[in-house]
Backbone bond lengths (Angstrom), bond angles and torsions (degrees), N, CA, C in turn:
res aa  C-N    CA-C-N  psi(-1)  N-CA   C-N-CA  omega(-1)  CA-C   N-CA-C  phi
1 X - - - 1.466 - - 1.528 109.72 -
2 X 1.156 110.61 134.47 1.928 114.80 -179.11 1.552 110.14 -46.77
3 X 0.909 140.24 169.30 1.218 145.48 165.95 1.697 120.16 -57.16
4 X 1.687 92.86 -49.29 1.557 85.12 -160.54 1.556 85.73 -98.35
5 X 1.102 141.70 -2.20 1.689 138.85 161.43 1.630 100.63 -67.09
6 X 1.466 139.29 -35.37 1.231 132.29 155.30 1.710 116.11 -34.99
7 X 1.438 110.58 -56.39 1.049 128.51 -146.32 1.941 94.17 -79.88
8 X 1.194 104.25 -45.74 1.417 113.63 -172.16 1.979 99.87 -63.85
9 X 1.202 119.98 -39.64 1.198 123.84 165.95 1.272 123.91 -55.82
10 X 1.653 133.74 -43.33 0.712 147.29 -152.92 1.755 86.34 -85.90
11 X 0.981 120.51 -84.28 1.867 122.16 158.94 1.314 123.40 -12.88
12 X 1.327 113.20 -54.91 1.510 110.24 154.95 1.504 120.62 -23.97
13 X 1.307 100.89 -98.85 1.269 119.73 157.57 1.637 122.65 9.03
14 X 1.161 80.66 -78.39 1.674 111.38 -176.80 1.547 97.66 -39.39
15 X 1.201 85.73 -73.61 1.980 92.29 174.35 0.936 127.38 -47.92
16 X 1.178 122.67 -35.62 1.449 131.32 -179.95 1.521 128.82 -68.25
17 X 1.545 96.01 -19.51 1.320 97.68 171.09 1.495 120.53 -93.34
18 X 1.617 110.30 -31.65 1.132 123.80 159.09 1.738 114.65 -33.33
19 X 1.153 110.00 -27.30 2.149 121.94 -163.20 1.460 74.42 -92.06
20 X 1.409 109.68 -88.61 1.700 111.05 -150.94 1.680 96.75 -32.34
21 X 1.509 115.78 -70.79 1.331 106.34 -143.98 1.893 94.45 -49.55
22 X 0.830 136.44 -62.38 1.569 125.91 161.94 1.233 138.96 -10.63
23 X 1.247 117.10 -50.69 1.293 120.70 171.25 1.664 135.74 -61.78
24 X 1.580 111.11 -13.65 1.159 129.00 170.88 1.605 109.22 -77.46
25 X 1.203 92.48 -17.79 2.015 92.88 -172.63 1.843 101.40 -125.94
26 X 1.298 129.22 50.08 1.118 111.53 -169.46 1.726 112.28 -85.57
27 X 1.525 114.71 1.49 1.120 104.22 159.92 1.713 132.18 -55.62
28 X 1.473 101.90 -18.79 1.299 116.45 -165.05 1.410 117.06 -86.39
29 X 1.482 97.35 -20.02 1.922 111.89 -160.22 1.378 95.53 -80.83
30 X 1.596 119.41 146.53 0.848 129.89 -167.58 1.714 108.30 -113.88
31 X 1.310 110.97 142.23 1.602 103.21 -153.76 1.893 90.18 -136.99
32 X 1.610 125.27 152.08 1.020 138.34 -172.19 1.411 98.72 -154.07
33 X 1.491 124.59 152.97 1.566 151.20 -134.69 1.777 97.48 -113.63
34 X 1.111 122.77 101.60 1.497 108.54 169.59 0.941 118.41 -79.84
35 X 1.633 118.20 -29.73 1.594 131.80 -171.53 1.512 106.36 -178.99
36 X 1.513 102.90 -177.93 1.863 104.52 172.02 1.446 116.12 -44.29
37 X 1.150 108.33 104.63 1.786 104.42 -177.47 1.639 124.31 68.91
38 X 1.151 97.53 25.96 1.510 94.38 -174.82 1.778 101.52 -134.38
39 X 1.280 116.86 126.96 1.603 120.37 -151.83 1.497 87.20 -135.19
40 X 1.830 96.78 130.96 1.725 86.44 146.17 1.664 116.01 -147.91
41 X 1.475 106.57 148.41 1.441 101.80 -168.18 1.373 121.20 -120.38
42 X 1.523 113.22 146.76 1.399 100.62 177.50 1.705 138.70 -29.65
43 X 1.223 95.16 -21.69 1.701 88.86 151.54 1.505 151.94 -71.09
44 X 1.816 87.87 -21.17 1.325 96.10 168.35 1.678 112.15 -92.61
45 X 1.036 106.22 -10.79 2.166 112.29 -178.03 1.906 94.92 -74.31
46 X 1.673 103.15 -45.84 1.813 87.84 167.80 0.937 115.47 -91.78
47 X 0.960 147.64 -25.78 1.636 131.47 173.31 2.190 102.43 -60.11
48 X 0.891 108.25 -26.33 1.817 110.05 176.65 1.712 94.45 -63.44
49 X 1.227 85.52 -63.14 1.719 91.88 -166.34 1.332 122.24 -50.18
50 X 1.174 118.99 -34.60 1.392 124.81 168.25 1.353 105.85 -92.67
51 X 1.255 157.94 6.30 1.502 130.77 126.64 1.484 104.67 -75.99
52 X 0.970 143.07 -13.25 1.605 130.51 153.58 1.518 141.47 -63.99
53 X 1.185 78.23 -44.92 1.680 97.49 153.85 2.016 112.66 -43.48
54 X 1.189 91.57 -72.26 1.464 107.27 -155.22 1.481 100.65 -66.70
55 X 1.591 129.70 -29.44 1.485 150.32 157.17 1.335 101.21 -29.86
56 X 1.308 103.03 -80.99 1.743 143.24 -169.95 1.767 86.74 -39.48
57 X 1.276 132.75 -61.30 1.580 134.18 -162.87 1.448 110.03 -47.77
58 X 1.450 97.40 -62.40 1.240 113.60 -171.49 1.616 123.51 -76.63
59 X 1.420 112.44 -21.54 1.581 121.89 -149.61 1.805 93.69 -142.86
60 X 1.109 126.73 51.88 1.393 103.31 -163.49 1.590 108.15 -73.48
61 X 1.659 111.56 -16.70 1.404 100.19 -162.85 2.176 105.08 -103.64
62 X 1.048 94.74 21.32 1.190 115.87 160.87 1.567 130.82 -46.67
63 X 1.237 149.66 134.20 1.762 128.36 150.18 1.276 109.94 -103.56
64 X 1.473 101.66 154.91 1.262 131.55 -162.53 1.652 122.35 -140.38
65 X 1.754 93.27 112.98 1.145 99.99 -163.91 1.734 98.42 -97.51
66 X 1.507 114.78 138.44 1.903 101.89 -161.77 1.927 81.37 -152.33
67 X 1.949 100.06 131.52 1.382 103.61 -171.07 1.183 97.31 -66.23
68 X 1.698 150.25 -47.00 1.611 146.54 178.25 1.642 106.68 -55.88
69 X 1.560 104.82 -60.73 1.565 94.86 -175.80 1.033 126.82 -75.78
70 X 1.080 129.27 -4.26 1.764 140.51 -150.47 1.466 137.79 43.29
71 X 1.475 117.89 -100.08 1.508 108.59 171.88 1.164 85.79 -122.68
72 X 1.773 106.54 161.20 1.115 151.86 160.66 1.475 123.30 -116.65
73 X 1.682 140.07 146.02 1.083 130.18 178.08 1.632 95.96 -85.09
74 X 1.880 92.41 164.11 2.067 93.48 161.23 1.632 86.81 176.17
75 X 1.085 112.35 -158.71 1.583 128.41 -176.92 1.603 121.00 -74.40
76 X 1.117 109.20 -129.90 1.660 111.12 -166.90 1.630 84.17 -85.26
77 X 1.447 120.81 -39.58 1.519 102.72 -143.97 1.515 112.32 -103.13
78 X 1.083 127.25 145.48 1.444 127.73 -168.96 1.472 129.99 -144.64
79 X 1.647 100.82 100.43 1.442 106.36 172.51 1.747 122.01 -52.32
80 X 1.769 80.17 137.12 1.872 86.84 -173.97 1.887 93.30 -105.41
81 X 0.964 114.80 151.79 1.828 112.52 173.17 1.432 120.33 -154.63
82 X 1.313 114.56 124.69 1.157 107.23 153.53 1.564 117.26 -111.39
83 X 0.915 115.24 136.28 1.678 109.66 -171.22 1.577 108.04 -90.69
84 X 1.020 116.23 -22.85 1.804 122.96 166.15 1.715 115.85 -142.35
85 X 0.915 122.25 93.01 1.196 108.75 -175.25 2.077 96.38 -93.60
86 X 1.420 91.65 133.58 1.617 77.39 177.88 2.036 92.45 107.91
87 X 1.526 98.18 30.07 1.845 94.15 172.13 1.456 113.70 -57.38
88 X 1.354 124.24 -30.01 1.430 144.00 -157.82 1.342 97.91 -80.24
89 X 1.298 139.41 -14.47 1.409 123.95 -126.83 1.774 69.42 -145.06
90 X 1.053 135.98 -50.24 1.572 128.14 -154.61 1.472 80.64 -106.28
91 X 1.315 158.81 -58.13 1.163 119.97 150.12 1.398 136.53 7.79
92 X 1.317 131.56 -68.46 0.946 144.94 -154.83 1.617 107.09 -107.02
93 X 1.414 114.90 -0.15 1.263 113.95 -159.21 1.266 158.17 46.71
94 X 1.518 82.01 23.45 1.607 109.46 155.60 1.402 121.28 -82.68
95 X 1.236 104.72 115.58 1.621 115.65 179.41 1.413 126.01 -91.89
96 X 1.415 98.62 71.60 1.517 134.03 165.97 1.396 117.18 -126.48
97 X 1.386 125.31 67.57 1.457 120.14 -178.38 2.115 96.85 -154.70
98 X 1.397 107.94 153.15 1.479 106.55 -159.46 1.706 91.89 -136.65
99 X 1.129 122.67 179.32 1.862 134.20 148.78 1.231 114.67 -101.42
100 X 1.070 131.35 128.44 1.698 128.37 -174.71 1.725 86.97 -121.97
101 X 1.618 105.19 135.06 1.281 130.61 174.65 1.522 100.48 -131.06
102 X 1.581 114.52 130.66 1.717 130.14 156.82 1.321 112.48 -123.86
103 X 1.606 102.00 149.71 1.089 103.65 172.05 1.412 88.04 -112.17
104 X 1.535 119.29 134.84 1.663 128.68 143.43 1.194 131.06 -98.45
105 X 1.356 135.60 120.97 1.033 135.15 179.41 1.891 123.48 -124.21
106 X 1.428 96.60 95.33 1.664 121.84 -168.29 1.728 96.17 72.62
107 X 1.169 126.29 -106.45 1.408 117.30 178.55 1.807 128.06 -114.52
108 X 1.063 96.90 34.25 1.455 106.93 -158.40 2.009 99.03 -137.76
109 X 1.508 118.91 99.60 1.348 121.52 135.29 1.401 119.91 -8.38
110 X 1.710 124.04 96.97 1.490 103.47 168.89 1.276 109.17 -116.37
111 X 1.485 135.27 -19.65 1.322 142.34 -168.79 1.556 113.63 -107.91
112 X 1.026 120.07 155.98 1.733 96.95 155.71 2.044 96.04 -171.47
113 X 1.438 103.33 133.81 1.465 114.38 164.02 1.408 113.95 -115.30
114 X 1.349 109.38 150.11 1.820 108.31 -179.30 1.469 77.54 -147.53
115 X 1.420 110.09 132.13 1.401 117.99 -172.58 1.985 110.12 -139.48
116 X 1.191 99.99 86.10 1.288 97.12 179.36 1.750 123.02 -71.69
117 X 1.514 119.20 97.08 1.656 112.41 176.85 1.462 131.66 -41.43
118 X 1.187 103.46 -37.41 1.608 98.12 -178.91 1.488 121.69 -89.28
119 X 1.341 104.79 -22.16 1.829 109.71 170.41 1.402 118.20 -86.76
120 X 1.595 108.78 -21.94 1.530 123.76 -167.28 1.178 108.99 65.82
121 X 1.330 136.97 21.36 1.588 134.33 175.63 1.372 94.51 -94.58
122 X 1.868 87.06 120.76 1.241 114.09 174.94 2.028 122.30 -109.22
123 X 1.261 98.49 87.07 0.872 121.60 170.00 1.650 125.54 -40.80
124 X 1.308 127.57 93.67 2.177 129.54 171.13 1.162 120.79 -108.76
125 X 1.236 119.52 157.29 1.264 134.61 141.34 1.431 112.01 -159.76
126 X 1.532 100.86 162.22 1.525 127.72 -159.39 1.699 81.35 -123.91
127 X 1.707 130.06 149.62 1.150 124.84 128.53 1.168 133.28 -40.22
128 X 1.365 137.01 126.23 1.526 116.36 -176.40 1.350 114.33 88.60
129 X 1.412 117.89 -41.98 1.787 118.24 -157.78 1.766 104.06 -99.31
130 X 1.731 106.41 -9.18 1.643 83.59 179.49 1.670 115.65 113.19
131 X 1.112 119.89 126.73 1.890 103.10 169.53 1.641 115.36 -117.01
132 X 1.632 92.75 151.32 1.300 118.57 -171.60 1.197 132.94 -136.60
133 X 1.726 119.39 125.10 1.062 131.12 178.82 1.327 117.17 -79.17
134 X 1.510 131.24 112.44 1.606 127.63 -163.87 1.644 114.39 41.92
135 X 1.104 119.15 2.69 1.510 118.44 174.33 1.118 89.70 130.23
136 X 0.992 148.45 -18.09 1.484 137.30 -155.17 1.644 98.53 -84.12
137 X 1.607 133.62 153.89 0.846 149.19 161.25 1.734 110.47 -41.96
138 X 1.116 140.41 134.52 1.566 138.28 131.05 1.282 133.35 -98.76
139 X 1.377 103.89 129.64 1.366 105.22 -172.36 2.130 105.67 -121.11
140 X 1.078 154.31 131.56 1.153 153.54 -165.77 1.633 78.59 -71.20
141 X 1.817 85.78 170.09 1.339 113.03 -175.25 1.772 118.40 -57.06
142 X 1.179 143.99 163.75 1.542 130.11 136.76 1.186 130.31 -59.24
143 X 1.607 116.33 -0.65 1.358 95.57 -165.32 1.543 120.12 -76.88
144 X 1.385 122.84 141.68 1.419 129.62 152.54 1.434 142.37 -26.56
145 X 1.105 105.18 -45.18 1.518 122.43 -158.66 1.955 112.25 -164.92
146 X 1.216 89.63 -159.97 2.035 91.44 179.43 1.308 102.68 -95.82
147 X 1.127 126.89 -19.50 1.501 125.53 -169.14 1.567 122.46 -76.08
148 X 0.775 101.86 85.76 1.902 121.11 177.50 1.130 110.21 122.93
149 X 1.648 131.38 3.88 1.439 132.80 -146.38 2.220 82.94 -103.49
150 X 2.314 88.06 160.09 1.432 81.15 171.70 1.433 92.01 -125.98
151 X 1.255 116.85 140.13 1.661 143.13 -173.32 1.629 101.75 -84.63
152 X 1.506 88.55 157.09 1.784 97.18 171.21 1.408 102.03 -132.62
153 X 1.168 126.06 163.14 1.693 129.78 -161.84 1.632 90.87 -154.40
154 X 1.350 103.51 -175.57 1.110 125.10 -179.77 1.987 109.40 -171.37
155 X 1.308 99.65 100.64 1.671 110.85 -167.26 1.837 98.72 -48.83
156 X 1.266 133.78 179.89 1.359 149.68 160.94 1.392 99.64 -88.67
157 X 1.257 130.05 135.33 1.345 147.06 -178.96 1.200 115.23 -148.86
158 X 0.808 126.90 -38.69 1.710 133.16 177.98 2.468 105.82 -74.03
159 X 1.145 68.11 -63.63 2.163 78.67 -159.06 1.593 74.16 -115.47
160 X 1.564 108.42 144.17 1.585 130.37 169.53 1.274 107.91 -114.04
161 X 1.434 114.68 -6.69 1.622 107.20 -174.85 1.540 126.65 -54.16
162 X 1.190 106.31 1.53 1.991 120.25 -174.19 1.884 92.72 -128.21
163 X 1.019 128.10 2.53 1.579 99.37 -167.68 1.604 98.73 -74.95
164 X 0.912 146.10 -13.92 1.385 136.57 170.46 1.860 112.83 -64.85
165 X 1.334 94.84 -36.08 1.466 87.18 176.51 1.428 116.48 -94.78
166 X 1.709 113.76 -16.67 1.965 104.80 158.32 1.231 103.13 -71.35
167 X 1.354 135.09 -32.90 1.578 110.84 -162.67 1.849 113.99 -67.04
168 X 1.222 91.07 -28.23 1.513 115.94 -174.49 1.480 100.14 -61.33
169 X 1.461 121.53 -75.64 1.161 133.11 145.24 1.836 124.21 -2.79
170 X 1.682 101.54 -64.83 1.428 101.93 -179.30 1.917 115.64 -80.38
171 X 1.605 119.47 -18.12 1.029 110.79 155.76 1.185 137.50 -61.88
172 X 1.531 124.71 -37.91 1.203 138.97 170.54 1.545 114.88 -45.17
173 X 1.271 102.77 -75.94 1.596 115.04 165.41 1.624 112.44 -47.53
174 X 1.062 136.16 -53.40 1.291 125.70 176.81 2.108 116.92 -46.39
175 X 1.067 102.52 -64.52 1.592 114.33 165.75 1.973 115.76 -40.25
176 X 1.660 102.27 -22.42 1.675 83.30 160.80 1.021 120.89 -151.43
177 X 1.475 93.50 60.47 1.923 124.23 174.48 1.282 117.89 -129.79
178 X 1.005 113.35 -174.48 1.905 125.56 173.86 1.812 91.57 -96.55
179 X 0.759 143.98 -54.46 1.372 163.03 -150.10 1.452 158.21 133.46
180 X 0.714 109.23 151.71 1.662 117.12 -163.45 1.578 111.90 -98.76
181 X 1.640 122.91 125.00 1.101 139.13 -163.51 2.246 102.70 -118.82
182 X 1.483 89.49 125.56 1.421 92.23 171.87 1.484 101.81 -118.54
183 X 1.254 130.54 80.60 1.662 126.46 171.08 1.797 116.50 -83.09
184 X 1.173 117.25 -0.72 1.606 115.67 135.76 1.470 92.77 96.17
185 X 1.804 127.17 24.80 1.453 111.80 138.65 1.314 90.91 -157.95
186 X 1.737 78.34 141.97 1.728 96.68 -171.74 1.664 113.96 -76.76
187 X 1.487 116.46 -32.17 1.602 112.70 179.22 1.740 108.48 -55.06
188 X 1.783 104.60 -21.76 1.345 75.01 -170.92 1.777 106.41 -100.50
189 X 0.989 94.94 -32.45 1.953 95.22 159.59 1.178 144.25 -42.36
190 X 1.800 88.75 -9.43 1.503 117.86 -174.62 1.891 114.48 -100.45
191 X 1.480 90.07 -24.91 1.323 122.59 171.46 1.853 113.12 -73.67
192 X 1.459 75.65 -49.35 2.267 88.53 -176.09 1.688 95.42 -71.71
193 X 1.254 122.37 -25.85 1.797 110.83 171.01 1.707 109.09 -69.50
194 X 0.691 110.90 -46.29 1.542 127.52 178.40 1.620 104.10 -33.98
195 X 1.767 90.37 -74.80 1.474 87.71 -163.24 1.895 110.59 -100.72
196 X 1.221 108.88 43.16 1.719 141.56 148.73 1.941 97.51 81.93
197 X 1.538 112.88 11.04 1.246 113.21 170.39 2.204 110.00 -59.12
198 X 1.004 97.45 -40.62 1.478 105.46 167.24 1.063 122.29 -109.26
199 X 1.762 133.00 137.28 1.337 108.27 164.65 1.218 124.84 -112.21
200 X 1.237 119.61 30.23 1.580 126.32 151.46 1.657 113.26 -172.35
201 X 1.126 87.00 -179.16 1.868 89.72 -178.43 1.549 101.41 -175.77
202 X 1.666 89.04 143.07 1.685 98.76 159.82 1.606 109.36 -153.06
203 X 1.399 99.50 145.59 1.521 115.29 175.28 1.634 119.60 -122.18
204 X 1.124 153.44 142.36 1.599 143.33 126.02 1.279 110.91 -87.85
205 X 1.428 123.17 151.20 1.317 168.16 131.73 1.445 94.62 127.10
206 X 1.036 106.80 64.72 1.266 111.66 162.56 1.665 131.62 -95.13
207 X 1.584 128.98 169.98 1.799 113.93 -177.27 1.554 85.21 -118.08
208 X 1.257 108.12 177.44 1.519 129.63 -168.70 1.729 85.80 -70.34
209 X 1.158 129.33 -82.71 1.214 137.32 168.73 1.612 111.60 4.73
210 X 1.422 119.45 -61.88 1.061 117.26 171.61 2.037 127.12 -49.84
211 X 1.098 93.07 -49.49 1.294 113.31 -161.82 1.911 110.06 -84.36
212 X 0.963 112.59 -27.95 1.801 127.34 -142.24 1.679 84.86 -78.07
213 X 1.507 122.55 -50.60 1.819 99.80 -165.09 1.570 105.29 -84.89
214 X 1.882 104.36 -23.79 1.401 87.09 -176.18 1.398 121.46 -83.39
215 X 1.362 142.46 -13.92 1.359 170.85 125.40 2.068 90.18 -3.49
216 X 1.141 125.96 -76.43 1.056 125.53 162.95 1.257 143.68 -31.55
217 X 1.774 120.77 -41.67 0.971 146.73 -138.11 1.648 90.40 -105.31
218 X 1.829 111.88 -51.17 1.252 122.21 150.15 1.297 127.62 -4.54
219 X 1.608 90.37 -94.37 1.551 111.25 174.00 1.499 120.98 -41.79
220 X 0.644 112.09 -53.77 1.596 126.26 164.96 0.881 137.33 -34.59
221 X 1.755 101.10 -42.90 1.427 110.58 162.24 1.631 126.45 -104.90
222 X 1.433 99.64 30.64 1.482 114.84 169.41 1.367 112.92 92.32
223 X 1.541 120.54 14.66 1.671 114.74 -173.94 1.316 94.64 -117.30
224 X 0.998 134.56 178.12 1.478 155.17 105.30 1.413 173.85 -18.85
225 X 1.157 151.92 114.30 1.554 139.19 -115.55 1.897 96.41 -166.73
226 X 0.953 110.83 127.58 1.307 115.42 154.96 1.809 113.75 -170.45
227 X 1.250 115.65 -178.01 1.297 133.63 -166.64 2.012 95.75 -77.99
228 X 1.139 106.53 -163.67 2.004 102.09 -173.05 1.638 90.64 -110.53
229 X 1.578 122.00 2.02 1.976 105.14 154.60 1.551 104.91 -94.44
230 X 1.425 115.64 -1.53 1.114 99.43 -178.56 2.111 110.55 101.33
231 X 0.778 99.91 28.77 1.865 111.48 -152.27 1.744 90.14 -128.72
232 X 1.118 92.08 149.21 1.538 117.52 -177.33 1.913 105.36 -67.48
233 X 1.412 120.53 -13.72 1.375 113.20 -172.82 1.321 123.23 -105.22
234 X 1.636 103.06 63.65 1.620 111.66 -172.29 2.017 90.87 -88.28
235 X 1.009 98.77 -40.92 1.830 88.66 -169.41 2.164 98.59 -57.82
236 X 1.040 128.64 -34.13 1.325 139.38 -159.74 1.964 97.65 -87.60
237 X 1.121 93.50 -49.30 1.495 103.09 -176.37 1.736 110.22 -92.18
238 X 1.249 129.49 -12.47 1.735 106.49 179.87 1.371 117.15 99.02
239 X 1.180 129.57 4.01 1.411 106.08 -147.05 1.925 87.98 -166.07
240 X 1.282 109.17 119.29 1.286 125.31 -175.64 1.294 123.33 -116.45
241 X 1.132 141.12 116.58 1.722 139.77 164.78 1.879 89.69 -101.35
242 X 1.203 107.27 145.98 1.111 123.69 -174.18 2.019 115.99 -143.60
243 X 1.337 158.44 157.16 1.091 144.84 94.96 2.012 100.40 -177.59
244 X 1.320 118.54 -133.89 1.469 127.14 173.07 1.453 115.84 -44.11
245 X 1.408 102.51 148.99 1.846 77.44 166.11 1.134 130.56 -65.32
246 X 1.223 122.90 -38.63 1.350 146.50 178.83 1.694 102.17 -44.55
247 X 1.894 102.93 -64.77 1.582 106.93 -166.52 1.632 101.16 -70.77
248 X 1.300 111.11 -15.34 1.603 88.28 -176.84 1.534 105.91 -100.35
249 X 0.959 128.68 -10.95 1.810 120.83 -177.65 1.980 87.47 -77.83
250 X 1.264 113.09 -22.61 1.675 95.16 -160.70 1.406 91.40 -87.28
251 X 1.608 121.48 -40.21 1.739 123.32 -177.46 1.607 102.52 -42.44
252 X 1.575 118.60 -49.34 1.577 129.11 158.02 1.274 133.58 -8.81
253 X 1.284 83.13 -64.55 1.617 117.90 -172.21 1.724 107.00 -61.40
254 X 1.721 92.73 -66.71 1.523 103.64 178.16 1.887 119.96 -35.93
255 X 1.267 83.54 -72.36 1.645 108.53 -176.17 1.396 124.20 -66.74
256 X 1.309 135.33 -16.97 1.526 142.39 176.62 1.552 103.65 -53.36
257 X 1.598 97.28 -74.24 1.721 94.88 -171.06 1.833 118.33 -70.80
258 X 1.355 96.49 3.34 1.464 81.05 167.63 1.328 120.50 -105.29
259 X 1.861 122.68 17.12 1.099 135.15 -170.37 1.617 124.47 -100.11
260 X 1.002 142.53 132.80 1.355 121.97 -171.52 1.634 108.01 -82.56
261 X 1.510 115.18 175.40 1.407 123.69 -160.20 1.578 94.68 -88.07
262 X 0.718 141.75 13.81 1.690 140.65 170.12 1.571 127.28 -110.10
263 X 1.801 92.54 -3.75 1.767 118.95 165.92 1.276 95.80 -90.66
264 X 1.227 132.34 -53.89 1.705 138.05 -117.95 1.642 79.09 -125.52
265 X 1.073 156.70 -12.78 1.469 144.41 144.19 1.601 118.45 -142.49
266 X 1.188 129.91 73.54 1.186 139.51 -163.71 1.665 105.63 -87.44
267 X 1.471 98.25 128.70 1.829 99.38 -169.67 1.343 121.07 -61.76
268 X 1.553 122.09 -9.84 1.180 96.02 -175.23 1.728 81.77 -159.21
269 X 1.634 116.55 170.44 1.244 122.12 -170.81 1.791 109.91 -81.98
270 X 1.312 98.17 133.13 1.138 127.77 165.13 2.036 126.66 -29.28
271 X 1.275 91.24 -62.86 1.452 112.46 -157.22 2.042 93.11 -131.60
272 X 1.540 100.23 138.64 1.455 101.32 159.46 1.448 138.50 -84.30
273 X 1.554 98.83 130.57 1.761 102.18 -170.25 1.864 102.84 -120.39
């Protein structure tokens, strides 16, 4: 295992226990309003801190991009984090929520952990080296096309200014699939494409954080990732198509013309990198 893919694991971890031991007492956790629908709670400020911590040991001259803390300066290479993606969901005690760790280095994804606490599926990849579920090999789905395949989404919750054009979007795609699953975090849906539990997915309004280990994890396992023109700037722009080659050039296909020109070439970036 790479060094700093050790290290990103090891942080995982860390965090992860920080969630579980929490989740047995969530009457207790204390939760504050970032925006319309968007919550974050002292579980996610320690679970940050302790993958920072453990970052910080090894990597101090590093930057670090963290959805609570935000940016940090450092060198070429730059941790991406979410320490809970899925606040809504462990909130509520639904156990659908993961830690997403990236490593970036200048413009290129090289590391990536997705670490689910309650299943213990530990989600890797290395550039080059391949992704893996607990060690196990991943390989994306077989499927061909949309036809029998089941999709992953992610509703608009934050900004509604497009839900007319996802709903549009999510009908289309629904009519030539098996079905479409919203379990309410994208790192790990991004993870379930990976290792062929999904065979495609797309979301907008999304942060780099979300997208950056599972985007990797993808590739890795032989599928595909791009923005909704089809362009390498889904972490910059928000907005992810993800799965087979096959299922994602056709998800493409579907969803382009029903998108307006301010999705499909937007003047300026979305999210900070």
């Amino acid at each position: 295992m790479h060094p700093a893919l050790n290290i990103a694991v090891k942080a995982a971890r860390q965090a992860g226990t920080v969630i579980t031991r929490a989740f047995g007492r969530l009457e207790d956790v204390k939760v504050a309003t970032k925006g319309n629908n968007d919550f974050v709670s002292e579980v996610d400020q320690r679970a940050e801190a302790a993958i920072i911590q453990v970052i910080r040991q090894a990597y101090p001259d590093h930057a670090i991009l963290a959805e609570e803390g935000g940016a940090s300066d450092g060198n070429d290479y730059c941790w991406i984090i979410d320490p809970l993606d899925g606040t809504t969901n462990f909130l509520h005690g639904f156990p659908q929520f993961a830690v997403s760790i990236a490593l970036r280095h200048q413009s290129e994804i090289e590391q990536a952990v997705i670490y689910d606490p309650i299943s213990q599926e530990l989600f890797t990849a290395s550039r080059g080296g391949g992704a893996f579920c607990n060690q196990r090999r991943l390989r994306v789905s077989s499927a061909k096309g949309l036809n029998g395949t089941l999709l992953g989404t992610g509703f608009p919750f934050r900004d509604f200014a497009y839900l007319d054009e996802y709903l549009a979007c999510f009908r289309a795609l629904l009519l030539k699939t098996s079905g479409i699953r919203r379990p309410g975090s994208a790192a790990l849906d991004l993870a379930y494409v990976a290792a062929g539990r999904l065979d495609g997915f797309w979301e907008i309004g999304l942060k780099p954080w979300d997208m950056a280990a599972g985007a990797l994890l993808i590739q890795e396992a032989g599928g595909m990732v791009s923005d909704f023109s089809g362009g390498n700037a889904y972490l910059e722009r928000g907005q992810v198509v993800a799965g087979t080659p096959r299922v994602f050039q056709e998800i493409l296909q579907e969803i382009k013309p029903l998108l307006p020109e301010a999705l499909l070439n937007p003047k300026q970036a979305a999210n900070p990198l």
